[in-house]
FIDO-443585 format. One line per 5 residues: number of its first residue (from 1); their letters; for each residue x, y, z of N, C-alpha, C, O. Coordinates in steps of 0.02 Angstrom, whole numbers, plus 50000, padded with zeros to 5 digits. Example, Ala and Ser with C-alpha at 12.3 -4.5 7.8 and 13.67 -1.06 7.14 Angstrom:
<recs>
1 = AS = 50660/49716/50390/50615/49775/50390/50660/49835/50390/50712/49834/50423 | 50642/49888/50354/50684/49947/50357/50645/50002/50394/50670/50057/50402
</recs>
This chain:
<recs>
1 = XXXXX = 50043/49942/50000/50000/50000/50000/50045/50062/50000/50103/50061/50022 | 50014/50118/49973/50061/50167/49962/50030/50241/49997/49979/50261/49968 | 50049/50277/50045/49999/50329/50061/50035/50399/50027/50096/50401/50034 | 50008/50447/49996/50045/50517/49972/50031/50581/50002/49978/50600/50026 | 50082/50610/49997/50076/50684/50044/50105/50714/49987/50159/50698/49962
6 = XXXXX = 50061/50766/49963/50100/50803/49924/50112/50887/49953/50076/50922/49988 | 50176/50900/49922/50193/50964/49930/50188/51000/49879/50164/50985/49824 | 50217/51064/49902/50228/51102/49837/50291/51086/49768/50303/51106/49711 | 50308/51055/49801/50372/51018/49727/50401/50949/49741/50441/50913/49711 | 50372/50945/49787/50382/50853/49799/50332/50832/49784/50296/50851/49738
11 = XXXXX = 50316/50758/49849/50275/50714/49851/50310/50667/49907/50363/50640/49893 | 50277/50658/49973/50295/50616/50001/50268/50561/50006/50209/50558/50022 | 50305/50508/49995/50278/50427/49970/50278/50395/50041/50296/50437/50082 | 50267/50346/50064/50263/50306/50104/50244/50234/50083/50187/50229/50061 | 50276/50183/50085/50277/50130/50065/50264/50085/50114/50315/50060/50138
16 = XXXXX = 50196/50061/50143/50182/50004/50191/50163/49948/50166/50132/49939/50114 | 50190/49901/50214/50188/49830/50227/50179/49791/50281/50213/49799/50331 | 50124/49739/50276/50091/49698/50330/50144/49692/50384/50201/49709/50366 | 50138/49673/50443/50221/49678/50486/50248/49621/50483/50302/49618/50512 | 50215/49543/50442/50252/49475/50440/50252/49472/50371/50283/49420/50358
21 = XXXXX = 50232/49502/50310/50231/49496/50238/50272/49524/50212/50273/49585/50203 | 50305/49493/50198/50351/49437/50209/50389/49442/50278/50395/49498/50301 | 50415/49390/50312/50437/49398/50378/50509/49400/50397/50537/49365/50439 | 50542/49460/50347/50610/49461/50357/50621/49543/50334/50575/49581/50320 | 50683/49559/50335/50699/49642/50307/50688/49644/50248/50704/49599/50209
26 = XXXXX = 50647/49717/50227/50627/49735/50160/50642/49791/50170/50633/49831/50216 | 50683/49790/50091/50709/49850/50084/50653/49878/50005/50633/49846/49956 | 50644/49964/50029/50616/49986/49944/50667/50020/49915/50700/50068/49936 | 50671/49971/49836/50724/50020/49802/50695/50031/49737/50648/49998/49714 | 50727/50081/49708/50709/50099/49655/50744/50135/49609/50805/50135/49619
31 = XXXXX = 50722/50171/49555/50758/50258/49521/50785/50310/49566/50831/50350/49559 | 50739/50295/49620/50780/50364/49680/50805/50344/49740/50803/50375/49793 | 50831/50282/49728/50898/50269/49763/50929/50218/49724/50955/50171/49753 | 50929/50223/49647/50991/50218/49606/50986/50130/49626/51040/50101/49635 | 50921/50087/49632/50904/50007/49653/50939/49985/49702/50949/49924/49699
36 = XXXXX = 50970/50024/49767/51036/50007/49819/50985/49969/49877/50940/49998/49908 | 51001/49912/49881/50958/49872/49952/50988/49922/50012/51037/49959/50005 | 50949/49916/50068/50973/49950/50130/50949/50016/50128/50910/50026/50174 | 50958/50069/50090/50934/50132/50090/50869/50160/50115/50868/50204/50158 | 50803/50128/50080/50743/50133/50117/50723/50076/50150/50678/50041/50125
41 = XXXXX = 50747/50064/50197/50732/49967/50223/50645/50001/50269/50639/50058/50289 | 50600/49956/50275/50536/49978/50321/50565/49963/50377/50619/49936/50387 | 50513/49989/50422/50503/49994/50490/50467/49997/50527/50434/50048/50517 | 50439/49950/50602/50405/49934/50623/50351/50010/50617/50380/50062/50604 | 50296/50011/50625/50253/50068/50647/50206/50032/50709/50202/49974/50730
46 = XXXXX = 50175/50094/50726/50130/50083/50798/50072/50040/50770/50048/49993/50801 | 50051/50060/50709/49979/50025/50680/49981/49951/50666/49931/49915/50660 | 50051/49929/50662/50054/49855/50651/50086/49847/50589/50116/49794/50582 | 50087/49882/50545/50130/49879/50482/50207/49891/50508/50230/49886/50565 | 50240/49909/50444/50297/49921/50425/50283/49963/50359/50241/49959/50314
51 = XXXXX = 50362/50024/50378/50340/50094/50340/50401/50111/50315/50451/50087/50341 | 50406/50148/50271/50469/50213/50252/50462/50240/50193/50455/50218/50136 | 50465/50318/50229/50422/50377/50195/50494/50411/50139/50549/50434/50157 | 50473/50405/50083/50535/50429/50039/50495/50496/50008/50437/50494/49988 | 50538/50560/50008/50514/50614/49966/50531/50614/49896/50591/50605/49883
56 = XXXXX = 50498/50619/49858/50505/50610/49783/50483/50670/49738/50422/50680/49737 | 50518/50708/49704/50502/50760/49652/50433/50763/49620/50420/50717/49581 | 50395/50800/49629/50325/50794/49588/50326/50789/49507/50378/50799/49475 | 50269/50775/49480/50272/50780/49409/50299/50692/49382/50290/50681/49323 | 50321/50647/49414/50379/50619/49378/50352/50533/49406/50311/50527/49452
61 = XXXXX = 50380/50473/49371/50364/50440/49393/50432/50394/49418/50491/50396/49399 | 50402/50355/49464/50463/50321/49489/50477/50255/49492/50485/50240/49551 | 50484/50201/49449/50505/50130/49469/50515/50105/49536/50557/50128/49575 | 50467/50047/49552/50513/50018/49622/50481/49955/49614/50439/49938/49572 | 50517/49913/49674/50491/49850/49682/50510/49851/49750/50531/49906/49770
66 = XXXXX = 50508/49783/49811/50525/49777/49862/50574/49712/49849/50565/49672/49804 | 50618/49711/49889/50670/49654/49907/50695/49649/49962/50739/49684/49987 | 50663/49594/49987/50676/49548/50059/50713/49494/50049/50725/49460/50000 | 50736/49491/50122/50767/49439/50129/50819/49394/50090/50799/49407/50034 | 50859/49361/50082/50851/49292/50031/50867/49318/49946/50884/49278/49903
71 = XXXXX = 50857/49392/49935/50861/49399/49854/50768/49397/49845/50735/49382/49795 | 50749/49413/49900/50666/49388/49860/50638/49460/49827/50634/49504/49869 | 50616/49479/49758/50576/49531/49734/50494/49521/49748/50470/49464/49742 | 50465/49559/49760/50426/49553/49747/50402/49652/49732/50438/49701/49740 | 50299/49647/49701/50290/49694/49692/50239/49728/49748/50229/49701/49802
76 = XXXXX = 50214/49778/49732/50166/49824/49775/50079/49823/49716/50072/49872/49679 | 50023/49768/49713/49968/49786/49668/49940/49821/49690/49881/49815/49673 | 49959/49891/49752/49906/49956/49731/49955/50004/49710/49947/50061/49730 | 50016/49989/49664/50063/50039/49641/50038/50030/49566/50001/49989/49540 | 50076/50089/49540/50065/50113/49441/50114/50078/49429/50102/50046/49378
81 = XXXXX = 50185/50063/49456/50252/50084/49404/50311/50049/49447/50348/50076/49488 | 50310/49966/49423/50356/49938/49474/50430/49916/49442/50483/49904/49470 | 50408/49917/49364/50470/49887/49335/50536/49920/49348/50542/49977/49371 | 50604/49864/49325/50634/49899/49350/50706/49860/49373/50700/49800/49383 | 50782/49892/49382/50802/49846/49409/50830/49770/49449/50883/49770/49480
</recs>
């Protein structure tokens, strides 16, 4: 799931995930962190998920996928635009 905050020349993204789906470290990478694991890894939240809020340039679109654990990809089906790295 993806929640958005937009600004005046950004867009703040937030990228959540169930807190055991999958039940190991997930990292989000993408175009705006150049596909580097570790950079946006989630993080527990109070609600029971797992979160991490990336600011992203408005206007523009951005590739991502998630990768946990193990080498595992997987995607986000309430995102536009996962291909990619």
């Amino acid at each position: 799931m993806l929640e958005r905050a937009r600004r005046k020349n950004s867009v703040k993204v937030t990228f959540v995930l169930p807190a055991d789906t999958p039940p190991a470290e997930v990292s989000v990478v993408g175009d705006f962190n150049d596909w580097r694991p570790g950079v946006h890894s989630v993080a527990p939240r109070k609600d029971g998920h797992r979160a991490v809020t990336v600011e992203l340039p408005k206007g523009g679109t951005h590739p991502f996928r998630y990768l946990a654990a193990g080498d595992h990809w997987f995607n986000d089906d309430t995102a536009d635009d996962q291909d990619g790295g």
